[in-house]
C-alpha angles and dihedrals in degrees: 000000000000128000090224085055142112095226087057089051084060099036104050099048087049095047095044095043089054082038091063099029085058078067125227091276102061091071094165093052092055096038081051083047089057105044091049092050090043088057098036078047095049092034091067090076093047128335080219094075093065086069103061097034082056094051091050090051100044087050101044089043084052091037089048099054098047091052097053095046094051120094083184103102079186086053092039098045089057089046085060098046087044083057094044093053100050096044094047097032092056085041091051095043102056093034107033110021090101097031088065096041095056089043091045086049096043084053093058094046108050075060080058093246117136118226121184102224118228099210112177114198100242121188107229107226111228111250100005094143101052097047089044092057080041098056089036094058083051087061097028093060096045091055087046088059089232098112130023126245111269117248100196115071091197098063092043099052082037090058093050094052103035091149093215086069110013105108103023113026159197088212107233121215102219083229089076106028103031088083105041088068085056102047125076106266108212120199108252113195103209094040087058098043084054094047083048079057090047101048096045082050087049097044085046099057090042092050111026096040117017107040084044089050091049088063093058094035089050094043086051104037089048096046090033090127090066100033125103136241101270100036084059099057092040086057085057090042093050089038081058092059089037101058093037097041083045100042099031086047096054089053090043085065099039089059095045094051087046086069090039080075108034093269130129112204119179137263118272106172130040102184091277097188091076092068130138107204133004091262094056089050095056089057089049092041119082089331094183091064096036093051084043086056107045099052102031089047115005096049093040085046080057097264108225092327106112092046137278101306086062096044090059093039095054087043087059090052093051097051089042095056094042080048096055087033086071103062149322101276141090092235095072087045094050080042086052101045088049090050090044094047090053095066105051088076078058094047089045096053092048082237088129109137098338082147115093108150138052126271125283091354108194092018136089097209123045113229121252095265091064097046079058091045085052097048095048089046092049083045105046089052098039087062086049095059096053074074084044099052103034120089102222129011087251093064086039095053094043091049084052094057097037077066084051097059091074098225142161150194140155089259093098092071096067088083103060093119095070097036089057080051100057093044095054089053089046094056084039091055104047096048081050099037091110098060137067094257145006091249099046091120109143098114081070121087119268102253094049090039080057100052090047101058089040092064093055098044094047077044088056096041094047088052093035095107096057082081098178121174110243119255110240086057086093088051 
């Protein structure tokens, strides 16, 4: 069930109106609302799926409790690596069985042995690896002594498969959420109107700009091999508002329906195109899986502890595994290593997150340095996502040097109409890159807060029928 559908526009205003009428009191039989609704919700794709998100949730509860009850550090140690097994190995299994087969194949034969490959045609469950970091912070945190196990099933199965968020994140530590689900959730007026503003942004950016960017980025990414200079780089270009207007909208909703009832889910994107530098960007830049990274993986590795060798090191790590975490292919993990690469002149020149603050701050307008500092930002990682976009290295390195053949023909045109669009979100966003979201206009008079949000909504209507699933779902 998509959120830009029409089954969603009959499933959230039924599922919140028997949410509020249960009554703030009755705390388990929202929380059972919800978990029902969270599995009829994820159910839709394949009832399949059910099955393995359950088994996740029954192990890491059980896991959980023992762990927190042992005194034993021997006993507990094994719980976590139990729990380790099981979350990655299911991970691993669904996402990466036939990934490490054909590598393992090719191997053999570029040694010129021939190896029969056993591919089995596995179904890729939607959203496996944000529920799996989300149930692995639960135990992580447990064995690291800094929550409590959890005593109601209900609110726990009810955390991993909270349907605003299930499939596409934000991916919520249990630290945060977790309680949320035990304590009484009163309506607040003014937190649901502003998740109401946050939906209709998120749903804008999904709709209006990225599903109409997906018809210019397939039609040149397809045709890449007769296509000029300039319309290539306008396809990577496109494919970079595409991800972030698809990925960062999804979150933009998740979160809004989150205070719809009663929830608060963390923010995932900080409007990461006015950046200074690469390392500003990746803070701004799916912050729930970047902040996942660095203290489950960086800060165990030893951070930036043991000198500056072993901070880059452990920065390549990180960007190595985000990069494989995206999909079963070599070109995430080549996507990966060139992201990571970019940051050690940073981490030479001792440059690493000297940004704190916002753009511009005091100013309407940014300088001409930091117009400089945007475009190399949208550049660099428009180049990245030619990686991101292409199926194999081979179609990735020939779309690189069709770039390199400095053509160019009247085709690129053809695409106004997005990059209006994106040009319109970009002026939008930087006179909104101070607040929690691009539609946070309260501050504004009635009538013009009105038209305002009449002209998105009649946006979203008008591009309503494009209905394109949103792209990290196969992540």
């Amino acid at each position: 069930m998509l959120f830009n559908s029409f089954d969603f526009a009959i499933f959230l205003p039924l599922v919140f109106s028997l949410y509020w009428l249960l009554g703030a009191k009755r705390i388990a039989a929202q929380n059972l609302l919800l978990l029902v609704a969270s599995y009829i919700f994820y159910g839709t794709w394949d009832w399949r799926f059910l099955i393995l998100i359950l088994v996740s949730s029954v192990a890491d509860f059980a896991i959980g409790k023992f762990m927190h009850e042992s005194s034993s550090e021997n006993y507990r140690k094994k719980l976590l690596w139990l729990s380790l097994f099981l979350n990655l190995g299911l991970l691993g299994f669904f996402k990466y069985f036939n990934f490490f087969i054909d590598t393992f194949a090719n191997t053999f034969s570029f040694f010129g042995v021939a190896m029969d490959e056993t591919r089995l045609n596995i179904l890729l469950p939607v959203g496996i690896s944000f529920y799996t970091f989300q149930t692995l912070s639960y135990t992580i945190d447990i064995y690291r002594r800094k929550i409590n196990a959890c005593n109601d099933p209900v609110a726990f199965f009810a955390y991993v498969s909270f349907f605003p968020q299930l499939v596409a994140g934000p991916i919520e530590r249990a630290k945060n959420l977790l309680p949320q689900f035990i304590k009484e959730r009163t309506f607040n007026y003014e937190k649901a109107v502003d998740g109401v503003r946050q939906i209709i942004w998120g749903l804008f950016k999904k709709v209006v700009i990225a599903d109409n960017c997906s018809k210019a980025v397939n039609i040149i990414f397809t045709n890449y091999q007769y296509e000029d200079s300039l319309t290539l780089c306008l396809g990577a270009f496109l494919f970079l508002f595409q991800v972030y207007c698809d990925f960062s909208g999804y979150s933009d909703i998740a979160i809004g329906l989150g205070r719809l009832f009663g929830f608060h889910l963390r923010k995932n994107f900080d409007f990461p195109f006015f950046s200074r530098d690469l390392p500003e960007f990746w803070k701004k830049w799916h912050i729930s899986l970047t902040s996942w990274f660095v203290d489950y993986i960086y800060i165990p590795l030893g951070g930036g502890r043991n000198g500056l060798n072993s901070k880059i090191r452990n920065v390549l790590i990180i960007f190595l595994v985000s990069g494989f975490w995206h999909g079963a292919n070599w070109t995430f993990i080549f996507w990966g290593a060139f992201c990571g690469l970019a940051q050690v002149p940073y981490l030479l020149l001792g440059r690493n997150g000297r940004y704190d603050s916002y753009i511009a701050h005091g100013r309407y307008f940014p300088n001409f340095t930091e117009i400089l500092q945007i475009l190399g930002i949208i550049a660099f990682m428009s180049v990245s996502m030619i990686l991101f976009r292409s199926p194999n290295i081979t179609v990735a390195w020939s779309y690189l040097n069709g770039i390199f053949r400095f053509d160019f023909s009247s085709s690129i045109f053809a695409h106004y109409n997005s990059v209006l669009l994106i040009a319109g979100l970009l002026v939008w966003e930087w006179m909104f890159r101070s607040k929690e979201h691009g539609l946070e206009v309260s501050h504004l008079k009635a009538r013009i807060r009105w038209g305002i949000y009449a002209i998105f909504v009649w946006l979203i209507l008008f591009n309503f029928g494009i209905n394109q699933e949103y792209i990290y779902f196969q992540f």
